[in-house]
C-alpha positions in Angstrom: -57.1 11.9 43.9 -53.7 12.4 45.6 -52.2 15.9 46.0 -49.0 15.1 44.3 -48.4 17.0 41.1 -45.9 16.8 38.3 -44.0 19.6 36.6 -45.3 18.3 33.0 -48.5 20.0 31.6 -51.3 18.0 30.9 -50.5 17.2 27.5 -47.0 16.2 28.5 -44.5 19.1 28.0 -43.2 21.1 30.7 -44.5 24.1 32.6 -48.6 25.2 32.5 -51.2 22.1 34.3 -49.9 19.8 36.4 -51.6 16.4 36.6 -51.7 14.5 39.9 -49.1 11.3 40.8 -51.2 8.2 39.8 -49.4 5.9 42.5 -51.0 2.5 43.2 -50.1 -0.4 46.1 -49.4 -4.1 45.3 -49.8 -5.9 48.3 -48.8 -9.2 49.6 -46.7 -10.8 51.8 -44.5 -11.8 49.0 -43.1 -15.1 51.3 -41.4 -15.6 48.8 -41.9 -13.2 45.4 -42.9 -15.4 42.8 -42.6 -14.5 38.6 -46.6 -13.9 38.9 -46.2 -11.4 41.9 -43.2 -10.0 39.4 -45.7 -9.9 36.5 -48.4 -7.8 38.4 -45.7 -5.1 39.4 -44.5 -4.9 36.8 -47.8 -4.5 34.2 -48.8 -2.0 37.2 -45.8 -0.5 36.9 -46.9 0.7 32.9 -50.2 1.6 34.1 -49.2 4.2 37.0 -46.9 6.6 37.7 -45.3 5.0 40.8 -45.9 1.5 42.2 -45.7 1.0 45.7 -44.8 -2.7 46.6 -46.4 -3.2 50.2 -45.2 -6.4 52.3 -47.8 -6.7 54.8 -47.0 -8.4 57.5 -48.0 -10.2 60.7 -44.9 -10.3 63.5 -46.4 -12.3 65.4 -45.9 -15.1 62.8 -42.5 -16.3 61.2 -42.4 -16.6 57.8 -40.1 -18.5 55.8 -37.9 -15.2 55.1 -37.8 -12.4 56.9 -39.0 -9.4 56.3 -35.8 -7.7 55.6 -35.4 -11.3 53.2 -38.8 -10.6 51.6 -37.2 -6.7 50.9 -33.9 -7.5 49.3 -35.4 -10.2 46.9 -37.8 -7.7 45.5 -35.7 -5.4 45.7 -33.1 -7.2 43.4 -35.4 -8.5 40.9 -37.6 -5.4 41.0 -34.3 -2.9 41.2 -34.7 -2.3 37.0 -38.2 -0.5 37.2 -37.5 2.6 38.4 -41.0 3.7 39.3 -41.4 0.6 41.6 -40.7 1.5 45.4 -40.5 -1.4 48.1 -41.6 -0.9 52.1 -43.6 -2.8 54.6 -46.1 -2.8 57.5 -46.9 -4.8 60.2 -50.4 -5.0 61.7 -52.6 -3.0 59.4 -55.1 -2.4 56.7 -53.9 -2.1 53.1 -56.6 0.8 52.6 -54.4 2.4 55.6 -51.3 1.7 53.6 -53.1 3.5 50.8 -53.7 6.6 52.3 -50.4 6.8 54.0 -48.3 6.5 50.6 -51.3 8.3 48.5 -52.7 6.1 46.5 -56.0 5.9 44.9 -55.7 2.2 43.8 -54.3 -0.8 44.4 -53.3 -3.9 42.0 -54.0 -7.2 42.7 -53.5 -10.4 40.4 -56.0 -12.9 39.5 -55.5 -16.5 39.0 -58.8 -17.7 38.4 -62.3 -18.1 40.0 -61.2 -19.3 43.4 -59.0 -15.8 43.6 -62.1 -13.4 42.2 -64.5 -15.3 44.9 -61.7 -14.3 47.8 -60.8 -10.6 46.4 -64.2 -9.0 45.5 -65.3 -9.2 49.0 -62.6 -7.2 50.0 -62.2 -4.6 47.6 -66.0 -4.0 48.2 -64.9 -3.1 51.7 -62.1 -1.3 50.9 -63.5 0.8 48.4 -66.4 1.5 51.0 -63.8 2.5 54.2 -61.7 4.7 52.0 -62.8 5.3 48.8 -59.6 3.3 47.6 -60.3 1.3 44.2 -59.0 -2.2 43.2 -57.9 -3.3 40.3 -57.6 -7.0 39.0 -55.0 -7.6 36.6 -55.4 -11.2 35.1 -52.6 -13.8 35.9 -50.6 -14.6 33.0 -51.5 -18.2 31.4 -48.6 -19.8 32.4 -48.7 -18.8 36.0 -52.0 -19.6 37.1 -50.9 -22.6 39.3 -48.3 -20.7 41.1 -48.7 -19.3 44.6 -45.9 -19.0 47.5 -47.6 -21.4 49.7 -47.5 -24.0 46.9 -44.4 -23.5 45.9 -42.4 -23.8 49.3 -44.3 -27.3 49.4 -43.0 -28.3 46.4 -39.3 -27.3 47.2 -39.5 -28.8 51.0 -40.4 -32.4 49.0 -37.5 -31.8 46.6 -39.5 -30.6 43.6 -38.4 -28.3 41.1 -39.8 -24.7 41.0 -36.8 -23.3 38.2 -39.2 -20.6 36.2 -41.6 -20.0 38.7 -39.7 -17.7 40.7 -36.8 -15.6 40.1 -32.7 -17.1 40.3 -32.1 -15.3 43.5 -35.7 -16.5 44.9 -35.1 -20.1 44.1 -31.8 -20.3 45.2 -32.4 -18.9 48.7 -35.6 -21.6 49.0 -33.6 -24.3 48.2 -30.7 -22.9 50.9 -34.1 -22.7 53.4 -36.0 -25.5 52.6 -34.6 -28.3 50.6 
């Protein structure tokens, strides 16, 4: 576990044991933040003490918004959960993210088979370079289909994503794209 201790005992009141932080990364490159990003955070957000939005990010390649972009949309439709932080990094392992902001865990979101396939690989190895746990929250129903990458297609070719991402998300793709 982290280092990080409260002031409230362990059965909640104030003064005697402290308990340590439980803080846990959701990462992504959130290019753009969809509503099932938003649902992740913010289940994760009930489960742990702090949740550390992570933006990971290659510079070497443009995204549709820029990083700063990426910030402020979460940041706005992320700015009523008070135990949700938002930062990024360029160029580096999650499980290195992890350790810098002290967390034992990370969330990640699941849309189906095709998602588990691609994750469990990876949590395998990041559980075996740092000891860092992940933990698979299933999508919600209704979001299954939607992922970034789809979801810029659909607005380049003049489709209609309204309810798949937040109002400030969908009108800054439709200003970029369409």
């Amino acid at each position: 576990m982290n280092s990080d201790v409260t002031g409230a005992a362990a059965d909640g009141t104030a003064g005697g044991a402290t308990r340590a932080v439980r803080r846990c990364v959701c990462p992504g490159s959130y290019d753009p933040v969809t509503n099932g990003h938003l649902d992740v955070v913010t289940r994760a957000s009930r489960l742990f003490d702090e949740v550390v939005v992570a933006i990971l990010h290659n510079p070497a390649k443009s995204g549709t918004f820029s990083v700063p972009e990426r910030t402020a949309l979460l940041e706005e439709t992320l700015g009523h959960l008070p135990n949700v932080r938002i930062d990024s990094w360029a160029d580096t392992l999650v499980v290195d993210v992890c350790r810098e902001v002290g967390a034992d865990a990370m969330v990640k979101g699941l849309r189906g088979g095709t998602d588990f396939a691609y994750e469990l690989p990876m949590a395998h190895m990041n559980r075996h370079l740092t000891g860092v746990e992940t933990l698979f929250l299933a999508a919600d129903p209704a979001l299954t289909h939607v992922s970034s990458s789809l979801l810029k297609e659909v607005v380049r070719y003049g489709g209609d994503v309204e309810g798949l991402v937040p109002a400030p998300v969908l009108a800054a793709l439709r200003e970029r794209l369409g």
